[in-house]
N, C-alpha and C positions, 0 to 999 in steps of 0.2 A: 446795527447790522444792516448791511445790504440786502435792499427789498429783492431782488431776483435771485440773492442765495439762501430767504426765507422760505420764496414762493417754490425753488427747488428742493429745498427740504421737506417741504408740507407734501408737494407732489408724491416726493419718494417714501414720505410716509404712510399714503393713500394706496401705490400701488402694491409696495412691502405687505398690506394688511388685506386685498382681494386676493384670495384663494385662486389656482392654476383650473382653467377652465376644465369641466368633468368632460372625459370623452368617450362617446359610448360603440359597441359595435354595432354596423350595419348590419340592416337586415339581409343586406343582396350575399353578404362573406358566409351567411347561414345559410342561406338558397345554394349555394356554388358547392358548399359540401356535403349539401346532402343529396345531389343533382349527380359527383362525383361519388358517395356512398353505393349509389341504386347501380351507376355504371359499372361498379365492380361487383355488385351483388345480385344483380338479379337473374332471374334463373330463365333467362331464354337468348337467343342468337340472332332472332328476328329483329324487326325493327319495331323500336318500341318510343312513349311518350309522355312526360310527365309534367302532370300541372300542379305546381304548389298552390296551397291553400296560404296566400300570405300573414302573416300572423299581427297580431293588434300594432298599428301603426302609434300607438303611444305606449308599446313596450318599449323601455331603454335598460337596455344591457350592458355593465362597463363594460371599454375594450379590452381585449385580452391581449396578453404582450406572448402570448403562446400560441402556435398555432392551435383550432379548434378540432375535437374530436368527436366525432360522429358512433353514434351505437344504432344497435338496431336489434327488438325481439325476434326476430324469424329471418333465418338464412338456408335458402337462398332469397331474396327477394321475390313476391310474384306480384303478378298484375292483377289488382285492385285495388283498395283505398290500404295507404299504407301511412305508416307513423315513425316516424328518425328520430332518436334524439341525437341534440349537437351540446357540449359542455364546452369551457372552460377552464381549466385546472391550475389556476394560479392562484394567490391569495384572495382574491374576489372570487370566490367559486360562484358558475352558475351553471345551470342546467335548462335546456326550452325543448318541445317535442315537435316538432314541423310534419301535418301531414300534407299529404300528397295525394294525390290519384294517378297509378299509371295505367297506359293502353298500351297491347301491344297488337301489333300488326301481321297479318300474312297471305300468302294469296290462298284463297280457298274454292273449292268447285259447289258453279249454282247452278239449280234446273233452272234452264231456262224454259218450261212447260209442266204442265201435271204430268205424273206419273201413274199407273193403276200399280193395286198390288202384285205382284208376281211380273211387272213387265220388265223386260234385259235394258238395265242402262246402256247408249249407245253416247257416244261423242258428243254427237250431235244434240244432245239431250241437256247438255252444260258448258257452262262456261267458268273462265279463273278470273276473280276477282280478289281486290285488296280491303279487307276487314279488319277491323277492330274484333280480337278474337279474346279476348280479357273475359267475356263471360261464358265462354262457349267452352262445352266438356272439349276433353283433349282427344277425342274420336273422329275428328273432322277431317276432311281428304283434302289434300295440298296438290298431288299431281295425278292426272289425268288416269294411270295404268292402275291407279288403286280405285278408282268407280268404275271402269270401262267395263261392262259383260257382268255388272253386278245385278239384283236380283233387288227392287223395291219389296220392301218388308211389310208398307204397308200405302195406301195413297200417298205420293205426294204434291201440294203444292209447288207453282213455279215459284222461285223464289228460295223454294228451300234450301239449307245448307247440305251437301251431303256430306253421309256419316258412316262409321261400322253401326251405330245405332237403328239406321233408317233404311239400312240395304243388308244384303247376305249374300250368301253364293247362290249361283245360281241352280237348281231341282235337274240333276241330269238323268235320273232313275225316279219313276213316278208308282206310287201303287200298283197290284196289277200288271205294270209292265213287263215283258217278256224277255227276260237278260239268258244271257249265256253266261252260267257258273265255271269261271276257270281254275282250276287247282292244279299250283305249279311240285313238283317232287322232282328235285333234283334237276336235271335235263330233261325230264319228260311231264307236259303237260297233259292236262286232263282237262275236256270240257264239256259241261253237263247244261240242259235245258233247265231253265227255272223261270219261279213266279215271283217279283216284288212285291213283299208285304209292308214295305214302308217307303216312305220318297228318301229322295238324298242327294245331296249334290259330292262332287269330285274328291274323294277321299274319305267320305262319309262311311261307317259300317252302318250297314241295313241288314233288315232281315230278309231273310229269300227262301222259298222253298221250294226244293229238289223236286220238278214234274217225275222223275225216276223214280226215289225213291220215297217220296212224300215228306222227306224231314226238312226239317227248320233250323238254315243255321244263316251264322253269321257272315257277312262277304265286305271287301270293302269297292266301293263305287271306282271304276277304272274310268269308263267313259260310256256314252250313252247304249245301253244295252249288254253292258260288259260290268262284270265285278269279277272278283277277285278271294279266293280261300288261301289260305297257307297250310 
């Protein structure tokens, strides 16, 4: 027999008996859906950031001839350390959990100076910067008309975040103060001299007592020196 149609047959024998190379999927096609999972799920409008935790660079996963499907324990998604799983559902079943950390972002109002307690937040007092708000309660003020003419609750550092936590309304009716009691019936009003026995800011019911007739009722705060009966 012919030596070149031996060494062609031994060849084709060789390659007939090596197995089709294994092919596995990348890790980047796991990142891409779970990067696409968060965009659809998570639960803010702001701008937001996430950093996968890459996972063991000698895991090998076969490829899936299906596109890959993404689950997730908690929806909507939020910002902090979170966990995706990605499957495959074809005869090689597999399953991996990719965590993540996400951040998300907004502009928030900072003192820029100490505050004392009970002092009237003014403008001038803060400014709007861009944070990482992922750990921060959801009480935080975004634009300028929700701190402005607010009431420090209690000291604060420059620097601080402001908050509904850290401020309140501001005290427009003080103990002891001398308001005029208005009681409205019908088209005709009524207004009687009184005493504040408790503080209160703009809408507040306090207590007050009639200098006329000595009693103790309920009023609500109109504006400074003014309340208000039904």
């Amino acid at each position: 027999m012919n030596k070149a149609i031996i060494l062609f047959i031994a060849l084709s024998a060789i390659c007939t008996s090596v197995p089709a190379e294994q092919r596995f999927q990348s890790h980047e096609s796991i990142y891409r859906i779970v990067e696409s999972t968060v965009a659809k799920k998570i639960a803010t409008t702001t701008e937001y950031s996430i950093d996968i935790i890459p996972l063991d660079s000698l895991l090998q996963l076969p490829e899936c001839t299906k596109p890959l499907d993404a689950f997730t324990t908690t929806d909507p998604i939020k910002a902090g350390r979170i966990s995706i799983g990605v499957r495959c559902s074809t005869e090689k079943k597999w399953s991996v959990f990719v965590s993540a950390m996400i951040k998300v972002y907004e502009q928030v109002l900072i003192l820029s100076q100490a505050v004392q307690r009970g002092e009237i937040i003014t403008p001038a007092m803060f400014f709007s910067e861009r944070r990482d708000v992922s750990k921060l309660r959801e009480d935080f003020f975004t634009a300028a008309e929700q701190a402005e003419n607010k009431q420090a609750s209690r000291p604060l550092a420059a620097g601080t975040i402001l908050s509904q936590r850290n401020t309140s309304e501001p005290l427009v009716v003080k103990k002891n103060d001398k308001v005029l009691i208005q009681s409205m019936h019908s088209t005709l009003a009524i207004t009687m001299s009184g005493i504040a026995m408790t503080d209160g800011f703009k809408g507040q019911l306090v207590r007050v007592k009639n200098q006329n007739s000595g009693r103790i009722i309920n009023a609500t705060v109109i504006e400074p020196g003014l309340v208000s009966v039904k």
